[in-house]
C-alpha positions in Angstrom: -15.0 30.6 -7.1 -12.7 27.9 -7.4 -12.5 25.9 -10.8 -13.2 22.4 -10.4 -12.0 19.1 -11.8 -14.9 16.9 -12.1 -13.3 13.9 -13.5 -11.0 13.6 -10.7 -13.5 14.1 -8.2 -16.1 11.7 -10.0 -12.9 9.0 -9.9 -12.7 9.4 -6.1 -16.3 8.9 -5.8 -16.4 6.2 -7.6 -12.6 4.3 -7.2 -12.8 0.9 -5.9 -9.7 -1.2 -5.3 -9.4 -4.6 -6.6 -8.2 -8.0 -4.7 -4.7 -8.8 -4.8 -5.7 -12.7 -6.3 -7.6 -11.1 -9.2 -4.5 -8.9 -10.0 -2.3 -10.4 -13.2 0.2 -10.1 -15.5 1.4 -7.8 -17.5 2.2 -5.0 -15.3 3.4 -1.8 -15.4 7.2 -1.5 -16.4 10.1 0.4 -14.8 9.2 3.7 -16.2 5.4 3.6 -15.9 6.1 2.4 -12.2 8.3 5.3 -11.9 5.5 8.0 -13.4 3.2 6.5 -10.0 5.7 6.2 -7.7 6.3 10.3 -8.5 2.3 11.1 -7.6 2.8 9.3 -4.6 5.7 11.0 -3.4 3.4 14.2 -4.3 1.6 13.6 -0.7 1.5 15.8 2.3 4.4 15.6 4.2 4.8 18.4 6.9 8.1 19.5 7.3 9.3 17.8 3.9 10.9 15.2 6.1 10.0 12.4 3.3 9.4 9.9 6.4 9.2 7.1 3.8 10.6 5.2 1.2 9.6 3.0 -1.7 10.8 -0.9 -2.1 9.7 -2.2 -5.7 9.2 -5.9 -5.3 9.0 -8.1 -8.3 7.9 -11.4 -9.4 10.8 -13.2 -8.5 11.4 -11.3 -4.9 7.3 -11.8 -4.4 8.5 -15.2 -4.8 10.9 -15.3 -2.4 8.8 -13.2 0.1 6.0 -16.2 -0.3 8.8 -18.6 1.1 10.1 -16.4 3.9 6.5 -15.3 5.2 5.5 -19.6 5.3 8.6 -20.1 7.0 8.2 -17.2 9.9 4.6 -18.0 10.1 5.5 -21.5 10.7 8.2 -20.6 13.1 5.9 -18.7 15.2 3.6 -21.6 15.6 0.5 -20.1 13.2 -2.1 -22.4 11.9 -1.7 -24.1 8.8 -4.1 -22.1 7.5 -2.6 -19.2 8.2 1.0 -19.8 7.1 -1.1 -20.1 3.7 -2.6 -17.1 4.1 0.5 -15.1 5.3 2.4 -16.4 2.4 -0.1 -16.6 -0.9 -0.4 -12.7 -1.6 3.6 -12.5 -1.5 3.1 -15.9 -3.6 0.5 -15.1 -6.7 2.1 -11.4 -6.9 3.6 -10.0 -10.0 4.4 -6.8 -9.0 4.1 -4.6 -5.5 5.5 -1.7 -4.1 6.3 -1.6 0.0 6.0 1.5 1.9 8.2 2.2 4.2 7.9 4.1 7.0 11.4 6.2 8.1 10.4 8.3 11.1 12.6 11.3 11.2 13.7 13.0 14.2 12.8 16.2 15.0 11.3 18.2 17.6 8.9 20.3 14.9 7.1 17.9 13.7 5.3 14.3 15.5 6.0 11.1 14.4 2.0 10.4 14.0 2.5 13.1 11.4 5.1 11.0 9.7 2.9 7.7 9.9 0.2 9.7 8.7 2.3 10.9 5.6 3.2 6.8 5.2 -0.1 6.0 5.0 -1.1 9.0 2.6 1.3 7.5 0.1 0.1 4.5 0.2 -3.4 5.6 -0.7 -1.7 8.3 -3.4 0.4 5.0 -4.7 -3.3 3.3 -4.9 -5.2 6.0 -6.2 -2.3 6.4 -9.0 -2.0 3.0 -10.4 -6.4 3.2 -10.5 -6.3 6.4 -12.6 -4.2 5.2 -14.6 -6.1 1.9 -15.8 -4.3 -0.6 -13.8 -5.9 -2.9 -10.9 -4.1 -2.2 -7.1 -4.7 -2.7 -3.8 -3.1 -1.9 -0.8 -2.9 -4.2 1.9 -0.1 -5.4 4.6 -0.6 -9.0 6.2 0.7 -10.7 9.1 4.3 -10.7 7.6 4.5 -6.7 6.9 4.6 -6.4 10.6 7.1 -9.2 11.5 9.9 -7.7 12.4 12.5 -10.9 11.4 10.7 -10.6 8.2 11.0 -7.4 6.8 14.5 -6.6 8.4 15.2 -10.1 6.2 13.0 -9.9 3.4 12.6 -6.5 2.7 16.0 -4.8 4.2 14.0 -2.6 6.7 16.5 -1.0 9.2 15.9 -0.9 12.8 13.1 1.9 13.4 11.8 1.2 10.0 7.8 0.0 9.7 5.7 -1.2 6.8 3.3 1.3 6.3 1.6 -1.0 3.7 2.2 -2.9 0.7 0.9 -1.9 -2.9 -0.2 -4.4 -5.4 -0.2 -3.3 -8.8 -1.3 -5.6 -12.1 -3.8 -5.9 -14.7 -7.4 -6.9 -13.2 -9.1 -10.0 -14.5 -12.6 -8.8 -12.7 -14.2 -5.9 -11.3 -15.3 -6.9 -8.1 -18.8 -5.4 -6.8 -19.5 -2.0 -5.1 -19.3 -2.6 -1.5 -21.1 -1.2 1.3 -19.8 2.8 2.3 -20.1 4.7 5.6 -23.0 6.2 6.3 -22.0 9.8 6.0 -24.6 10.9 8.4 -23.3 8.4 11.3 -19.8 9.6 11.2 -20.4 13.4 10.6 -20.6 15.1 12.8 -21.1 19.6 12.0 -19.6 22.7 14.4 -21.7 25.8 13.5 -20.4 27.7 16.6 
C-alpha cells in the first residue's frame, strides 16, 4: 500500500495560478529563487539530457524587455493594441524566470520528449513558487516566440525556444475558481 501525501495532493487539487498584473513586489530573493529553481530542475527528463535552461529576469531587464517587445511588435506592423499587450507583462513584472528550451541531439531520445520536459519545468517552476506562498503564473506572449526578440532580449542561441515564461511575486488578490474539464468528457477507460 503506498503511503500517501495528502497535503500535496490536496495543493494540486486545489492550486490556481494568479494573473501576471496582480503579481507585486517584494519577491523572492536570489536564494529563495534558487530553492524553486532546484524543484523545477527535479522534473522528468528522459535521458538526463537537461533539454533546458533557466534565464532569471529582473525588474530592470523586465523593463527593458517591455521596450524591446513594443518595438518588435511595432515593427511587425501589430495593432496598437497589441504592441500594448505584447509589451505590458514584460512592463509591470518584478520578477520572472524564462524557460528555455535546448533540444539535445540524440538518436535515443525525441525531441517532443525534450519539449515535453520544457514544458514540465515550467509547470514544476509554477507549482514551486505556489507551495511556497508566493503568487506565479506561467505564460509566454507574442514576444516569447519572436525569434529577433529573444535571440536579442533574452540571448537565446539559434535552435533555442521559449518554452514559457514564469512570473513570480507577491499576489495582491486571489482571483476566482475557474471553470475545470469535465473529467468524464476527456476520459476515456481500457479494461481490455
Amino acid at each position: 500500500m503506498p503511503e500517501p501525501n495528502p497535503a500535496a495532493l490536496d495543493f494540486l487539487l486545489t492550486r490556481r495560478s494568479r494573473p501576471a498584473k496582480t503579481l507585486t513586489a517584494p519577491v523572492p530573493g536570489r536564494e529563495e529563487l534558487e530553492r524553486l529553481l532546484t524543484a523545477a530542475a527535479r522534473t522528468p527528463d528522459h535521458g538526463m539530457l537537461v533539454p533546458w535552461r533557466f534565464v532569471v529576469l529582473q525588474q530592470p531587464a523586465l523593463r527593458r524587455l517591455g521596450d524591446l517587445a513594443a518595438a518588435r511588435a511595432t515593427a511587425e506592423g501589430l495593432e496598437p493594441e497589441r504592441v500594448e499587450k505584447a509589451a505590458l507583462p514584460w512592463r509591470d513584472g518584478n520578477l520572472a524566470v524564462a524557460v528555455v528550451q535546448v533540444p539535445r541531439p540524440t538518436e535515443k531520445i525525441p525531441e517532443i520528449e525534450q519539449t515535453l520536459s520544457a514544458g514540465a519545468v515550467c509547470l514544476s517552476l509554477l507549482n514551486a513558487a505556489l507551495a511556497a506562498g508566493w503568487g506565479a503564473c506561467w505564460i509566454t506572449g507574442w514576444a516569447a516566440h519572436d525569434e529577433q526578440f529573444c535571440r536579442e532580449g533574452l540571448g537565446l542561441a539559434p535552435g533555442e525556444r521559449v518554452a514559457g515564461i514564469v512570473h513570480i511575486g507577491t499576489e495582491t488578490a486571489v482571483p476566482p475558481e475557474r471553470p475545470r474539464p469535465d473529467l468524464a468528457a476527456i476520459t476515456t477507460w481500457l479494461e481490455a
